[in-house]
C-alpha positions in Angstrom: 17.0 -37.9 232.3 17.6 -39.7 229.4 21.2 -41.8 229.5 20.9 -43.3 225.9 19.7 -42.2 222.9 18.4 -45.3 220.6 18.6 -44.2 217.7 22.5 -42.2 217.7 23.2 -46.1 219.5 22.5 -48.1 216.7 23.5 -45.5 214.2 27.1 -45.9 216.1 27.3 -49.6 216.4 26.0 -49.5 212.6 29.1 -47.3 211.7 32.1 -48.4 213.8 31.0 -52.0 213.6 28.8 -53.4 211.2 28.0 -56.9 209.7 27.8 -58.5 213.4 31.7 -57.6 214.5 32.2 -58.3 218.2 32.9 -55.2 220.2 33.3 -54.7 224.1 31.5 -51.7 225.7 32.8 -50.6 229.0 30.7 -48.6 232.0 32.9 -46.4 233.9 31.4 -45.4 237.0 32.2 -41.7 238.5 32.9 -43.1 241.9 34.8 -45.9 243.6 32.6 -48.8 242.0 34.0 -51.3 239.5 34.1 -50.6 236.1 31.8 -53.3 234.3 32.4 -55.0 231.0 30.5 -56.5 228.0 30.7 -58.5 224.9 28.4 -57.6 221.6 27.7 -58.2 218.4 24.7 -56.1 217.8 22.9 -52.6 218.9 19.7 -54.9 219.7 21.5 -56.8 222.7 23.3 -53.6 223.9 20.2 -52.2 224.4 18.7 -54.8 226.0 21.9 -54.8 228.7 21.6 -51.0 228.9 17.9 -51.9 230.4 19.4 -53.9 233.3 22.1 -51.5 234.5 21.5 -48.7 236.1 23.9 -45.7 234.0 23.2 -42.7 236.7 27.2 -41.0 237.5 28.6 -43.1 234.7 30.4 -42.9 230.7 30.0 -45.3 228.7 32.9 -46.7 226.3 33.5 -49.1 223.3 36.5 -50.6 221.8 37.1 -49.1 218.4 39.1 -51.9 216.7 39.1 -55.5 215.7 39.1 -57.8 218.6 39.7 -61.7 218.8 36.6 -63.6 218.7 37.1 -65.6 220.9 36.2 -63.1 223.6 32.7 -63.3 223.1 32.6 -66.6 225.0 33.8 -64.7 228.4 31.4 -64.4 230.7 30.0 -61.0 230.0 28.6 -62.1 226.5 25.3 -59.9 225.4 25.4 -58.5 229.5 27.9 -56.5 232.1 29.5 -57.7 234.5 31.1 -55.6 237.1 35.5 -56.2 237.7 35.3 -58.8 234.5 38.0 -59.3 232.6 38.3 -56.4 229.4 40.3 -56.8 225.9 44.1 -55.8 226.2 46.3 -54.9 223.5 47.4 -58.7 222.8 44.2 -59.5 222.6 43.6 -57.4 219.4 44.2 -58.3 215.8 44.2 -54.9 213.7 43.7 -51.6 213.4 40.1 -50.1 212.4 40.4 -46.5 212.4 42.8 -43.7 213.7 41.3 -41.9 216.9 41.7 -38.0 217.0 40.1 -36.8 220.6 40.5 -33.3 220.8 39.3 -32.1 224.5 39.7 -29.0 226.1 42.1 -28.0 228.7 39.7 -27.3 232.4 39.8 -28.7 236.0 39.5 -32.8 236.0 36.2 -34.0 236.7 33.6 -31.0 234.8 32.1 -30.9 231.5 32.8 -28.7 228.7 31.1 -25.0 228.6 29.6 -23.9 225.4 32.7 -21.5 224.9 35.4 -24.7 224.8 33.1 -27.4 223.0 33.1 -24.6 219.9 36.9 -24.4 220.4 37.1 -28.1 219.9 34.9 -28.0 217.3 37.3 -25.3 215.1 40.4 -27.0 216.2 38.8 -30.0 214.6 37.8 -28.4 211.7 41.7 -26.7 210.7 42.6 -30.3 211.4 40.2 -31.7 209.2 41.1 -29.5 206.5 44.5 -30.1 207.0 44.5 -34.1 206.4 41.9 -33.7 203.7 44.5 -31.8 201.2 47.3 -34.0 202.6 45.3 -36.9 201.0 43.2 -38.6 204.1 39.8 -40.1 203.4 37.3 -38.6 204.8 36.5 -39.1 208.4 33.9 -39.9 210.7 33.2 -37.1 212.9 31.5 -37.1 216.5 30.7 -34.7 219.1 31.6 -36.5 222.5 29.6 -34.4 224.9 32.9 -32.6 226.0 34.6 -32.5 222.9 35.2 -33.2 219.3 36.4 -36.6 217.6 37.5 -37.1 214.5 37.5 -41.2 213.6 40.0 -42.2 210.3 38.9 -45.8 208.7 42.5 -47.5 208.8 43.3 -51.0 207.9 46.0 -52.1 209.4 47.8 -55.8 211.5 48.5 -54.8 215.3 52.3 -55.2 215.1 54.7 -53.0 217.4 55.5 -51.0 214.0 52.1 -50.3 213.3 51.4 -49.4 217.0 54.7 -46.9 217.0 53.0 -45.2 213.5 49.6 -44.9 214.8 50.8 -43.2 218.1 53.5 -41.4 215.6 50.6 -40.1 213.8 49.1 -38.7 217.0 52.5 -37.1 218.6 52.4 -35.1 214.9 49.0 -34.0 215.3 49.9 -32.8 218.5 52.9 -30.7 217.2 51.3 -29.4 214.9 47.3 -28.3 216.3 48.3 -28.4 220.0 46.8 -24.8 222.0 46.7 -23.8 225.2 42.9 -24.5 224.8 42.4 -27.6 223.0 44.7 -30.5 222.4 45.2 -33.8 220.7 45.1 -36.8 223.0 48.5 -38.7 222.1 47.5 -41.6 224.3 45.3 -43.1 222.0 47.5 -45.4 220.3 47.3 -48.3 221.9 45.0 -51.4 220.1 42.8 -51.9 222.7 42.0 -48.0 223.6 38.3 -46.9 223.6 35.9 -44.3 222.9 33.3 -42.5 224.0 30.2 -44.6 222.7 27.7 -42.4 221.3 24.6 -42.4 221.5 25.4 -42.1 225.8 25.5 -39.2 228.2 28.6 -37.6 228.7 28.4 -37.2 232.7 31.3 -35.2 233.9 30.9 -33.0 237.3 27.6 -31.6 238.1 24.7 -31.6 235.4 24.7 -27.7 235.4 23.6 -24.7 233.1 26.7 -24.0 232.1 28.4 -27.2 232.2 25.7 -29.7 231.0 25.4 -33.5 230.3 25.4 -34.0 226.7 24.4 -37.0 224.2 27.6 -37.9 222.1 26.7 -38.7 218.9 27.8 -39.1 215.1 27.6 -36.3 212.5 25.7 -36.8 209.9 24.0 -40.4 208.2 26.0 -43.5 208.7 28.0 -44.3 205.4 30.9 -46.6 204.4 34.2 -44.9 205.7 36.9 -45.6 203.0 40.5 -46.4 204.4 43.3 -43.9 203.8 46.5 -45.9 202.9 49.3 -46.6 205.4 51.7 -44.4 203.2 49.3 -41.3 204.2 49.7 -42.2 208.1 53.8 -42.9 207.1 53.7 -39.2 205.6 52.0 -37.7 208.5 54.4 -39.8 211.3 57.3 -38.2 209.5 56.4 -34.6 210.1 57.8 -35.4 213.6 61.6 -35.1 213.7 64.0 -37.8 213.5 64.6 -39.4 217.1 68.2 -39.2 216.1 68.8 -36.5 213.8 71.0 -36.9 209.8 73.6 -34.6 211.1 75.4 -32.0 208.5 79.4 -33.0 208.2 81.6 -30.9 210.8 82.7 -28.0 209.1 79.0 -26.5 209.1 80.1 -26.7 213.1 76.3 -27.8 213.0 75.4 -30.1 216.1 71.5 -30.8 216.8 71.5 -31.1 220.8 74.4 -27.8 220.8 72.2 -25.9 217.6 70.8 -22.5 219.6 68.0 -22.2 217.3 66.7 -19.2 218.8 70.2 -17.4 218.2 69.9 -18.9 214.5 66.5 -17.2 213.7 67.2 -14.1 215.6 70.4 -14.0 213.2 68.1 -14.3 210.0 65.1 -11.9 211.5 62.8 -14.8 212.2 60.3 -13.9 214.5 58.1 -16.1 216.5 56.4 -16.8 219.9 58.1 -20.1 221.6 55.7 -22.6 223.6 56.9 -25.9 225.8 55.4 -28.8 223.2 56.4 -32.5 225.0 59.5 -31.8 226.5 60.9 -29.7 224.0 59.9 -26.1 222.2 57.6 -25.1 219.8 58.5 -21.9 217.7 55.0 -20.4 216.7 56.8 -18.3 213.4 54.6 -15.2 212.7 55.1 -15.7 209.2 56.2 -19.0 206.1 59.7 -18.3 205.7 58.9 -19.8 202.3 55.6 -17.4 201.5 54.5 -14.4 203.9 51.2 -14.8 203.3 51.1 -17.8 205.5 50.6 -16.1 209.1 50.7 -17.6 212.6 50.1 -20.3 214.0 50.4 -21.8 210.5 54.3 -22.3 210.1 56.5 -23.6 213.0 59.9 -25.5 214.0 60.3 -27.7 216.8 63.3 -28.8 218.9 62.4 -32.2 220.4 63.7 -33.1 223.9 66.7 -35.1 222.3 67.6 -31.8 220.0 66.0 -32.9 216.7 64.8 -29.5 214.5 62.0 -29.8 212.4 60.6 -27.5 210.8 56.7 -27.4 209.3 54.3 -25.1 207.9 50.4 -26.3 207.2 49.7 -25.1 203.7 49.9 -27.6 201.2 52.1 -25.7 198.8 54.9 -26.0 201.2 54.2 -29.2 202.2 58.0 -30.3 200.9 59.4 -27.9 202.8 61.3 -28.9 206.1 64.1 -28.6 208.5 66.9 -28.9 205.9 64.9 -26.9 203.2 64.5 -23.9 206.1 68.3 -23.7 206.5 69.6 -24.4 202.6 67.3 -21.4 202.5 69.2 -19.1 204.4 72.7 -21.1 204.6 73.3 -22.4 200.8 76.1 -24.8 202.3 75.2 -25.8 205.2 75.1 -29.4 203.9 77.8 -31.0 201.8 76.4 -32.2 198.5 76.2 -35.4 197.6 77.6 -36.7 194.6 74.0 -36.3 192.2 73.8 -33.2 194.4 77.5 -32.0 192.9 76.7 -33.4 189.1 73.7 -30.9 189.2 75.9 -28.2 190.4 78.4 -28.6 187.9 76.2 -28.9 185.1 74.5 -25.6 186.4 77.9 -23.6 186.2 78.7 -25.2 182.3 76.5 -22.8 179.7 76.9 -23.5 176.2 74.0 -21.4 175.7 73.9 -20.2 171.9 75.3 -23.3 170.4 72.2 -24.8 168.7 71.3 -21.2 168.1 74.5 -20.0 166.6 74.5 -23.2 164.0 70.9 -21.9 162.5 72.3 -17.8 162.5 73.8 -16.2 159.1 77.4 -16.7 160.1 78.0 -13.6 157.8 76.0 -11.6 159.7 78.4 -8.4 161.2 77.2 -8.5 164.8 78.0 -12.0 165.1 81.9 -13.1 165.1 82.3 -16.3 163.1 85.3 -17.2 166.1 86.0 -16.1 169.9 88.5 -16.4 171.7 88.5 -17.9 175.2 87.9 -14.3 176.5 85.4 -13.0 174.2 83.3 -16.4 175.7 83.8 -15.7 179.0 83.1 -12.3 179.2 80.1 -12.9 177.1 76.8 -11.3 179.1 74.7 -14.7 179.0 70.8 -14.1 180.2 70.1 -16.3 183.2 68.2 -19.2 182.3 64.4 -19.9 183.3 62.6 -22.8 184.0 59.1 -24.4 183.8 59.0 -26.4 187.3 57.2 -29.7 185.6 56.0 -31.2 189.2 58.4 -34.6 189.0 60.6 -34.1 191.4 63.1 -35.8 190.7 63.0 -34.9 187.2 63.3 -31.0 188.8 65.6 -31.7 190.4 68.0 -33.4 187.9 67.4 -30.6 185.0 66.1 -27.9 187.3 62.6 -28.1 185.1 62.2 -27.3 181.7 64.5 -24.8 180.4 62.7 -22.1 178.4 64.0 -21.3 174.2 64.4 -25.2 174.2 62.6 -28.1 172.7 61.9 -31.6 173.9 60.4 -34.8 172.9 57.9 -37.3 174.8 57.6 -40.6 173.5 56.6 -44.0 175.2 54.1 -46.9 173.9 50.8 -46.9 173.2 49.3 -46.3 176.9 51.9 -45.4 179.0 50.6 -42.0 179.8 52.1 -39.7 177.8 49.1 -37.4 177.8 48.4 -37.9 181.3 51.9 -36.6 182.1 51.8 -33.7 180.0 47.8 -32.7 181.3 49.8 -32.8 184.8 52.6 -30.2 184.0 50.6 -28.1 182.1 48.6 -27.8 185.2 51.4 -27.2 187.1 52.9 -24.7 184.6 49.2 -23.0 185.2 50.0 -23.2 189.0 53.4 -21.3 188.5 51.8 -18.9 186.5 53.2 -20.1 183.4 50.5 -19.8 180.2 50.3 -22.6 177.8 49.4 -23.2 173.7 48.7 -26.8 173.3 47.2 -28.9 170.2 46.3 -32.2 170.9 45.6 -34.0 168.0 44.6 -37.5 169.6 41.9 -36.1 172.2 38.5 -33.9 171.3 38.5 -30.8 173.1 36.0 -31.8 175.8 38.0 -35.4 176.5 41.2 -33.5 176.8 39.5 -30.6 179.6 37.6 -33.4 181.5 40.5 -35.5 181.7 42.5 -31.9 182.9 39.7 -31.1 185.2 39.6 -34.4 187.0 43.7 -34.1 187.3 43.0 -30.2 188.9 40.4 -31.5 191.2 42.0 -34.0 193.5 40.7 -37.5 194.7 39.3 -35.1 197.3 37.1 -33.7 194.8 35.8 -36.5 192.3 32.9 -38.9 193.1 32.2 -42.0 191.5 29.7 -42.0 189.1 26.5 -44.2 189.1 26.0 -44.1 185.4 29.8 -44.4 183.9 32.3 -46.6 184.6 34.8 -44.1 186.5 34.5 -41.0 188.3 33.6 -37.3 187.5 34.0 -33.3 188.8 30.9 -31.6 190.1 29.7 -29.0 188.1 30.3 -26.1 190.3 34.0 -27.2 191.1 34.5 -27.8 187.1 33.8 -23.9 187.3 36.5 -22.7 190.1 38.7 -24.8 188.0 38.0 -23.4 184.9 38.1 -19.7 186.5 41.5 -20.3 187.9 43.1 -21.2 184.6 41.7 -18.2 183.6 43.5 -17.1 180.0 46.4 -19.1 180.5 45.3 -22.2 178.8 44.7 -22.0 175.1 43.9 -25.0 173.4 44.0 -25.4 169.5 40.5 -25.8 167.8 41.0 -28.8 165.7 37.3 -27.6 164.3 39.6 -24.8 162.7 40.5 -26.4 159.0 43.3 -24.9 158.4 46.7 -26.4 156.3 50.3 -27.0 158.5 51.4 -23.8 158.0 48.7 -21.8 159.1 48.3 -24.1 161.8 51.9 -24.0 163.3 51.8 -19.9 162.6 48.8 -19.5 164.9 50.5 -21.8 167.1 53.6 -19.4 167.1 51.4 -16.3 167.1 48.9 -17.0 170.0 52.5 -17.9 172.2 53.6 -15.0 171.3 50.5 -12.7 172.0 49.5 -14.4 175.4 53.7 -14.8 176.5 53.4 -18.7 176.4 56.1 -20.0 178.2 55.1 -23.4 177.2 53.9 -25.1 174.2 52.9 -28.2 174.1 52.6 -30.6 170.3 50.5 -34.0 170.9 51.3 -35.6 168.6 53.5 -35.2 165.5 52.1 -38.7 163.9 48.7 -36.4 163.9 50.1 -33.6 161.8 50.3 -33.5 158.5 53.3 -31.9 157.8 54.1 -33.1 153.9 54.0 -29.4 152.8 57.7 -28.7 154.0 58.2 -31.9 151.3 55.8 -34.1 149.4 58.9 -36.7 148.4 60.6 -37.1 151.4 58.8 -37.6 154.3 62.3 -38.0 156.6 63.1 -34.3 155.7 59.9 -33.2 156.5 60.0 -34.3 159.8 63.6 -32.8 160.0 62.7 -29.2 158.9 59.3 -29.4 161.3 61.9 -30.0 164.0 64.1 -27.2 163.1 60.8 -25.0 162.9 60.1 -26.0 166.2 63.3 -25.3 167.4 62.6 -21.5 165.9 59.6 -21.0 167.4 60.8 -22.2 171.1 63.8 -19.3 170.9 61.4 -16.8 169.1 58.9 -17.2 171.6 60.9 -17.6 174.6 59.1 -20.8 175.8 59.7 -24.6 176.2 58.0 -26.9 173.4 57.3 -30.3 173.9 56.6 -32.4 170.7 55.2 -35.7 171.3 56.7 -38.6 169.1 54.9 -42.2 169.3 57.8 -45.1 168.8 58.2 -47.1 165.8 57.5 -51.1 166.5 60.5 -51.7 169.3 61.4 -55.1 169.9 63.4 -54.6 173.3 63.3 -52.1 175.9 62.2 -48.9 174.3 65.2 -46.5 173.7 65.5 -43.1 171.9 66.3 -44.2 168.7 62.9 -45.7 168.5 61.2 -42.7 168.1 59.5 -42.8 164.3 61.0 -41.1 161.8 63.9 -39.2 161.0 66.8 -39.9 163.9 67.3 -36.2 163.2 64.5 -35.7 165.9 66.9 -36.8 168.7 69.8 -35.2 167.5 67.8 -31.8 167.4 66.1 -31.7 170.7 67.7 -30.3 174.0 66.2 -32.8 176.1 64.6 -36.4 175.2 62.4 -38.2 177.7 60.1 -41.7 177.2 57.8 -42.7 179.5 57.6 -46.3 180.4 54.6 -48.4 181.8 55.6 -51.0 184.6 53.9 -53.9 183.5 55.4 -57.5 183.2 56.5 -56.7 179.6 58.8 -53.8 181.5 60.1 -55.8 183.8 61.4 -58.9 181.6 62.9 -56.2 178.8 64.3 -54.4 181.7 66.2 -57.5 183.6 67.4 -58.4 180.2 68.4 -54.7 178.7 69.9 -53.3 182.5 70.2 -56.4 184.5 67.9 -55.3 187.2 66.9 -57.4 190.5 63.8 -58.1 190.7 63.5 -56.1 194.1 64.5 -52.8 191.9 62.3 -50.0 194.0 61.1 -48.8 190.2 59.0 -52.6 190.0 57.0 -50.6 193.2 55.9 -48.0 191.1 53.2 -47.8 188.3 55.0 -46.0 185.5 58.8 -44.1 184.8 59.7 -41.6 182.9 63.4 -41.4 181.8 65.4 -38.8 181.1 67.0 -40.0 177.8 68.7 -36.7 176.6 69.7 -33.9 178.4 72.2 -31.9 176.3 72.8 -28.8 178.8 73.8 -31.0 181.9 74.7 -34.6 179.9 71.7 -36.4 182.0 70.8 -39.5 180.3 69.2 -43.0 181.7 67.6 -41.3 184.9 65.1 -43.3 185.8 62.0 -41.1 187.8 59.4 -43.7 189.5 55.5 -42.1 189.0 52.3 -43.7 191.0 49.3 -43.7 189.3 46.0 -42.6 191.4 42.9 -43.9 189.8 40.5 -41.6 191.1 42.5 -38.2 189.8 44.2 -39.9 187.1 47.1 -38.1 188.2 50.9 -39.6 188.4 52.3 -38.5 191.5 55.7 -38.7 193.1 55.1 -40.6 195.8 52.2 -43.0 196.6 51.0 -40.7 199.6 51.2 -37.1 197.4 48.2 -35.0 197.1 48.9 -31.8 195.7 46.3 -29.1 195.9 46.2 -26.5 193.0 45.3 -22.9 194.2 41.7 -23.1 192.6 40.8 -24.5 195.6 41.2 -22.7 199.5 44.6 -23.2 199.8 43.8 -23.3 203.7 41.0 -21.5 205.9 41.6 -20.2 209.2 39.9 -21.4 212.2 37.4 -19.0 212.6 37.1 -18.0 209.3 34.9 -21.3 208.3 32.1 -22.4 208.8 32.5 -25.5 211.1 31.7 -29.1 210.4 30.1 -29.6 214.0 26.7 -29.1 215.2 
């Protein structure tokens, strides 16, 4: 029997450590004999060793991160040596990858059967899937001979808060993939843990028909595995609940190790299936509180040991949904608000909802009363409001979105991203189902639907390309993106010569034909608009705006006019926005968008008297909210990150949304899986 296979060997050594990194390799003997130990720095001297110990009844190990040098001048260098000393944990300096062993569940001491590897193998696959859309690189996978590994490139010191994330990271896997079948190995954290080396026989039990020995091996070719960012593992370590849980104020009579929260779903007709997950429960729901269509064993909420709830379900669309969301869901006060909490509140319950209309109305007309009285207003059948969610969070959460019948203006210097922003909540207007009429009058029509198409795809989908400085869509995922937006994109053909006023009337038609519910204007420095008047160009401007302001309330939809800044000399402010000052007395809601560069920073500290450890220094652009006329929001500051590879802006450094063009997420089972 072969117990090595050269060439997955040196295609392991290649991938876990190349360019001569030093690595320990451990033989663990199936009996009583010592465990023996040795230093490399190459596949060629492995081999070599291999050739002078005898591997019958033994697995075969290697450390997986990076180990102090100095270790190769023990006295197993380039050979084993039975009971010598191997690497501990203070003996390692960092971090190399993330180590996901998923084995399954059988008697000690016997290898997998066919039946449990390809359980593995799926249970790898969902998790794969899982911590692609939630922004991972991709990993390195390997079959161990009993089992399925998943390997993510990490880069990170060996401190004791690094070690608690990395193991964090594996207790949340656990919570969230475990199955009476197949689970995650939580012991895995430590720095100086080891692997199955592949390229070795896996030699568990008897070498039998059904329960074989079996090479381990890497997946595919060997190629450079890029590091996911610590703010990904941070994310994931959070999806396990707090050890000591933000507890609601006492009149919610809410207390986490007294909460029966089998008593509070039965209450709400939540049903689920409860299993015992490390000391404490794991409710298996049968279906997303938040969306039905997400079945078992995708949603779930755990009660740890020490009575923290959590509360998690795997789709990527409710990935900001948790514990807290769950119950605000079904108990609207079960938290006291917090003072920005309360301001929103308040300004939901004021509605001064006609009074820019009213101004432009015929005040003769006879359904209209020139004056009210305090009861006519208050009896006054108001529709509700609706909103166009923009994706910025915090933005969201301070205006609720972008109020439809209402127009706004964009503004912000010469490469601060004010059509990268607005690409982004047009696509997720499209994600909401929202159509949208937009001219762009600074981008060709192909610049502006690649640079769309590279936002839709996702880091996860772009590759770097060889003959451009930047990165591009596949052809074939161009098309699902493309077939997703469907008819609810229209983009004004700037090929279409046509004067301002038949321009802005097809504008106002096509929104009205396809029900836009949001149009975009980028920019009004590309318009010419000197047919409203040829003498003054101020007044122009100021009638465009009112016509704007028509069409948003005709049409029912939210228009966004983008407005570049005249030359500022300090911190850019609204009244800096070229031409007419009209144009920020007649919008609803004004917002610039700021890039964070050095220039930022100094006009900032001098304008606001910010520290230079202000969080929004972290960031690589803000948008401020520098009008809101319904709720009186002004100089909200909203902190953006900037991802090269999607050129998206994202709320957080660790965000990866994924738009419903692609799987939103496949079943185990239903795939096909990435494991041979």
């Amino acid at each position: 029997m072969n117990y090595i296979n050269e060439t997955e060997l040196r295609k392991a050594i290649q991938q876990l450590h190349p360019d001569g990194e030093l690595f320990e390799v451990r033989i663990i003997p199936v009996g009583k004999k010592k465990p023996a130990s040795g230093y490399f720095k190459d596949a060629d001297s492995l081999i070599e060793a291999f050739k002078l110990y005898d591997l019958r009844e033994t697995n075969v190990y290697i450390t997986l991160n990076q180990i102090n040098s100095a270790l190769f001048s023990r006295q197993q260098s380039n050979h084993f040596v039975a009971g010598a000393n191997s690497t501990q944990d203070s003996e390692v300096s960092g971090y190399k990858w993330l180590f996901i062993d998923l084995d399954p569940e059988r008697p000690t001491g016997i290898s997998s059967n066919k039946e449990e590897l390809q359980k593995a193998y799926k249970l790898a696959a969902r998790i794969c899937k899982f911590l692609q859309e939630y922004g991972f690189e991709d990993p390195v996978k390997a079959v161990s001979g009993n089992g399925a590994h998943l390997l993510y490139r990490i880069n990170l010191k060996q401190t004791e808060e690094n070690n608690k994330l990395v193991e964090r990271c594996l207790k949340a896997l656990s919570m969230l993939f475990d199955t009476d079948d197949i689970k995650v190995d939580t012991a895995n954290f430590n720095p100086s843990r080891v692997c199955k080396l592949y390229g070795t026989l896996a030699q568990k039990g008897a070498n039998t028909e059904e329960r074989p020995h079996r090479i381990s091996y890497i997946i595919g070719d060997v190629k450079e595995a890029k590091a996911t960012s610590k703010e990904y593992l941070e994310k994931l370590a959070n999806e396990l609940p707090e050890d000591e849980p933000v507890k609601p104020n006492a009149y919610n009579n809410y207390r986490p190790k007294e909460f029966d929260i089998e008593d509070w779903m039965s209450r709400y007709g939540i049903r689920y299936s409860a299993k015992a997950w490390n000391g404490g429960i794991k409710y298996i729901l049968d279906e997303c509180p938040f969306d039905n269509s997400h079945k078992a064993p995708d949603s779930m909420i755990t009660k740890s040991a020490n009575g923290a709830i959590g509360f998690k379900c795997l789709h990527n669309h409710c990935q900001d949904y948790h514990w807290r969301e769950l119950r605000l869901k079904y108990e609207p006060d079960a938290y006291e608000y917090n003072d920005s909490d309360r301001r929103i509140e308040e300004g939901w319950k004021k509605h001064n909802r006609d009074k820019e209309q009213l101004m432009q109305q015929d005040i003769h007309a006879d359904d209209i009363p020139m004056f009210q009285t305090a009861e006519m207003i208050l009896n006054r059948e108001d529709p509700d409001p609706e909103y166009i969610k923009t994706g910025i969070n915090k933005l969201d959460k301070a205006l609720n979105g972008l109020e439809k019948g209402k127009l706004s203006v964009l503004s912000g210097l010469r490469g601060s991203a004010k059509s990268t922003i607005l690409s982004e909540i047009t696509l997720n207007a499209i994600e909401q189902d929202h159509s949208i009429v937009t001219y762009s009058g600074e981008l060709s029509d192909k610049s502006f639907l690649n640079w769309m198409l590279l936002q839709a795809a996702g880091k996860g989908h772009v590759e770097i390309s060889a003959k451009y400085n930047g990165y591009y869509v596949r052809k074939e995922i161009k098309q699902k993106i493309v077939n997703w937006m469907d008819s609810r994109l229209w983009l004004y053909n700037n090929n279409k010569k046509a004067s301002f006023e038949v321009m802005l009337n097809g504008i106002k038609q096509k929104s009205k034909d396809v029900g836009a519910d949001l149009i975009i204007i980028d920019n009004l420095m590309a318009l010419d608009i000197r047919e409203l008047n040829r003498s003054n160009e101020y007044d122009a401007q100021t009638r465009f705006m009112w016509q704007l302001k028509q069409i948003a309330q005709e049409c029912n939809a939210h228009v966004i006019l983008v407005a570049h800044p005249r030359k500022a000399y300090g911190f850019l402010r609204l009244e800096d926005i070229a031409g007419t000052g009209n144009i920020g007395n007649i919008v609803d809601n004004a917002f610039i968008i700021h890039r964070v560069n050095e220039d930022f920073k100094r006009r900032s500290k001098e304008l606001f008297q910010w520290k230079d450890d202000n969080l929004l220094y972290q960031c690589t652009n803000v948008i401020e909210i520098a009008k809101d006329r319904e709720h009186g929001t002004c100089d909200v500051f909203v902190d953006l990150y900037y991802e090269a590879e999607s050129k998206r802006l994202k709320n957080y450094q660790a965000e990866n949304i994924i738009y419903s063009w692609d799987t939103d997420f496949v079943e185990a089972g239903n795939e096909e899986v990435p494991f041979d």
